[in-house]
C-alpha distance (Angstrom), angle and dihedral (degrees) to the residues before:
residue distance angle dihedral
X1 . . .
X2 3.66 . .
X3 3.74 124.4 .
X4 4.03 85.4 -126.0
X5 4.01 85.7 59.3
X6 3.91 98.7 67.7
X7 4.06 76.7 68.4
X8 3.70 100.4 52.9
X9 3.48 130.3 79.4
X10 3.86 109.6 -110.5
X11 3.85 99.3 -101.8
X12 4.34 87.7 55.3
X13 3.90 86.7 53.5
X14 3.84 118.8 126.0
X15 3.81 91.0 -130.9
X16 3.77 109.2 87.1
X17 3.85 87.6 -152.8
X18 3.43 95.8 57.9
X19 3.75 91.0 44.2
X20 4.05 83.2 52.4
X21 3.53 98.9 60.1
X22 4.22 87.9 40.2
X23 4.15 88.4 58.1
X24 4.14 84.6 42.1
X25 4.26 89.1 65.1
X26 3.97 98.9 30.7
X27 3.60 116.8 116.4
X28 4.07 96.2 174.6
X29 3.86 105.4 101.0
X30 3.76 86.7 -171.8
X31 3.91 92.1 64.1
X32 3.67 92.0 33.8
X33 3.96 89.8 60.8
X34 3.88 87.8 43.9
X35 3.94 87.3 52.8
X36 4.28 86.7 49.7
X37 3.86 85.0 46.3
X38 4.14 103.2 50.0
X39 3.47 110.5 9.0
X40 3.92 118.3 119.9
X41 3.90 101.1 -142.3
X42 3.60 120.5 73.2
X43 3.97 92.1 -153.4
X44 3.85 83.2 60.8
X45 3.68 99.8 53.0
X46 3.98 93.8 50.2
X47 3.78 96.3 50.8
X48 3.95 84.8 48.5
X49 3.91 89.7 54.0
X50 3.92 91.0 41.7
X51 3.83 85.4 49.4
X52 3.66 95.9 52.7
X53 3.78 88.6 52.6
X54 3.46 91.6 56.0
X55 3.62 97.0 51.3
X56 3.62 89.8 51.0
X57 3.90 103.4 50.3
């Protein structure tokens, strides 16, 4: 973890993991399709489209 993290809400982390479990608990489909759009780690962005098909069934 980076000192910068402690700043950051969970879902900006550098740790992909942490990140994970942030996209796991979100309920904001808006930030969940910014996390598909930017984020870094391909494991992220699938769990944040798998997310936002849960929300919407």
């Amino acid at each position: 973890m980076k000192f910068s993290d402690i700043f950051l809400p969970k879902i900006a982390r550098s740790d992909p993991e942490v990140r994970k479990k942030a996209v796991e608990n979100e309920s904001n489909v808006k930030l969940l399709k910014q996390v598909i759009e930017k984020d870094s780690d391909s494991g992220v962005r699938e769990l944040a489209r798998k997310r936002i098909e849960e929300l919407r069934a």
